[in-house]
C-alpha positions as CSV (number, residue, x, y, z in Angstrom):
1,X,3.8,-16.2,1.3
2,X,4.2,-14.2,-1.9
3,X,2.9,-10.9,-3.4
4,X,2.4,-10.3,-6.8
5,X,3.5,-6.7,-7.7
6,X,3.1,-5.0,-10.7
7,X,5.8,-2.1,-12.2
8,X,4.8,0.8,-13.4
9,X,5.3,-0.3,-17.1
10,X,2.3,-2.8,-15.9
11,X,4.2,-6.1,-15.4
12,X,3.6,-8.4,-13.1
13,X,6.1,-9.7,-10.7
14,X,6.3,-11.9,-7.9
15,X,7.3,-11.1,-4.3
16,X,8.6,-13.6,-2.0
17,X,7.8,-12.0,1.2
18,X,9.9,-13.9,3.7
19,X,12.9,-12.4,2.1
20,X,11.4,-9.4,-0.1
21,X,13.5,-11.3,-3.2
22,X,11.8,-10.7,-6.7
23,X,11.4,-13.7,-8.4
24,X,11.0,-14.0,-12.4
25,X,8.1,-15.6,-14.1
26,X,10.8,-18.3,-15.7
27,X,9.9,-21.8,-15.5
28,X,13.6,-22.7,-15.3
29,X,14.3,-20.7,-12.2
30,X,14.3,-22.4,-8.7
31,X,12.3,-19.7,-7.0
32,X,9.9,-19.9,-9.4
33,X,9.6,-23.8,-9.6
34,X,9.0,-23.4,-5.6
35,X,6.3,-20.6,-6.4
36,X,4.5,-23.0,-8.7
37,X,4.5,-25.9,-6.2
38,X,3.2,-23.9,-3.4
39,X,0.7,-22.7,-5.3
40,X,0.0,-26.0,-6.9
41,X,0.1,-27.6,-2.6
42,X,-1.1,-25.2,-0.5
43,X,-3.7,-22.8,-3.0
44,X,-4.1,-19.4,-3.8
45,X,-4.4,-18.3,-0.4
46,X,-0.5,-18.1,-0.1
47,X,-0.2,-15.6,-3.0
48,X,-1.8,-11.9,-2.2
49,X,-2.6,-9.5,-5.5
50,X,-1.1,-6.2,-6.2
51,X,-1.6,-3.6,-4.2
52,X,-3.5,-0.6,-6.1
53,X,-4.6,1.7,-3.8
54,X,-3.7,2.7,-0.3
55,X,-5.6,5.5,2.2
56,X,-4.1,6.8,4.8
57,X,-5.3,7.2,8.0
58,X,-7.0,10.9,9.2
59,X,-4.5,11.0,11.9
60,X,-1.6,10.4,9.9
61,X,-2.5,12.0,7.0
62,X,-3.1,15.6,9.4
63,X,-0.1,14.7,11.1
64,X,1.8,14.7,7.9
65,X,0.2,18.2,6.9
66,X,0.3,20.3,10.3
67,X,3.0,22.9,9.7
68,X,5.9,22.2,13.0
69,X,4.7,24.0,16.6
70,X,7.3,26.4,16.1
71,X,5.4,27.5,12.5
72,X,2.2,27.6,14.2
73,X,3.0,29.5,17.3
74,X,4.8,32.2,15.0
75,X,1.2,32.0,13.1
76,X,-0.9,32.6,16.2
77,X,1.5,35.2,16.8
78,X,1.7,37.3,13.7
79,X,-2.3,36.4,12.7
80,X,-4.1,35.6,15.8
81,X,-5.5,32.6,17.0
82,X,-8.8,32.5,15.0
83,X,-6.3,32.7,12.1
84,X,-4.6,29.6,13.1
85,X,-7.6,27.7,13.9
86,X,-8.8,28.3,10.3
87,X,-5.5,27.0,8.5
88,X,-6.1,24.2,11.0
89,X,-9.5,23.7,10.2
90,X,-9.0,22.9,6.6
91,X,-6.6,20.7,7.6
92,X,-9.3,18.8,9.8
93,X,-11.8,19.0,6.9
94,X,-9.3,17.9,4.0
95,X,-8.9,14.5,6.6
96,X,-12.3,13.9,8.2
97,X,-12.3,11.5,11.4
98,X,-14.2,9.0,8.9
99,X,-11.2,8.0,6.7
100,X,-9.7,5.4,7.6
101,X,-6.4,3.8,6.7
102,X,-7.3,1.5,3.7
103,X,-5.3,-1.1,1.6
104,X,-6.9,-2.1,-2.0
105,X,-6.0,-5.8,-3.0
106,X,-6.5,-6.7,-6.9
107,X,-7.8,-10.0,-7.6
108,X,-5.0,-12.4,-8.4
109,X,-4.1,-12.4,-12.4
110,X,-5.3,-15.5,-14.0
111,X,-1.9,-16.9,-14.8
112,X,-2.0,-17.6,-11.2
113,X,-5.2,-19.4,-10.8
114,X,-4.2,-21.3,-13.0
115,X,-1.5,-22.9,-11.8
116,X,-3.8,-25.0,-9.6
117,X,-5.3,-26.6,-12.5
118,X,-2.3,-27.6,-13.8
């Protein structure tokens, strides 16, 4: 299985993910000459595009925000519960229950498709 990744100069690389090795587009290269004949045997469906966009989860994502306990009990403390309820609120509202943890795939490049019509 590969991945193709792309840089953040916009080139596109390919993942081996087995091994996580980066393998060069170079037709001379072994890793690359196994690429092509995978591609060429088993299809496109070996080779995932570039990932471009990831959500995180609500839970996760208000996991990552919440101050630690100790923070919020001194909060409660010094401002009063319906204090801390309202920092938690926006919290809650920032990360609704609706969003859910989502990966976005590109389309693979057509240097790739075409490889089976070779």
């Amino acid at each position: 299985m590969y991945k193709i990744v792309i840089s953040d100069l916009g080139d596109e690389s390919i993942k081996r993910i087995s091994d996580g090795s980066f393998i060069p587009r170079d037709s001379n290269n072994r890793d690359y000459q196994q690429f092509e004949k995978d591609v060429v045997g088993i299809g496109t469906t070996c080779v995932e595009g570039a990932t471009v966009g990831v959500t995180t989860a609500y839970d996760v994502a208000r996991y990552l925000e919440y101050p630690p306990i100790e923070e919020q009990l001194d909060t409660i403390y010094h401002h009063g519960v319906n204090f801390w309820k309202a920092k938690l609120k926006d919290i809650k509202n920032k990360y609704p229950k609706t969003q859910v943890g989502v990966t976005t795939i590109t389309q693979l490049p057509q240097w790739v498709i075409d490889l089976t019509s070779s």
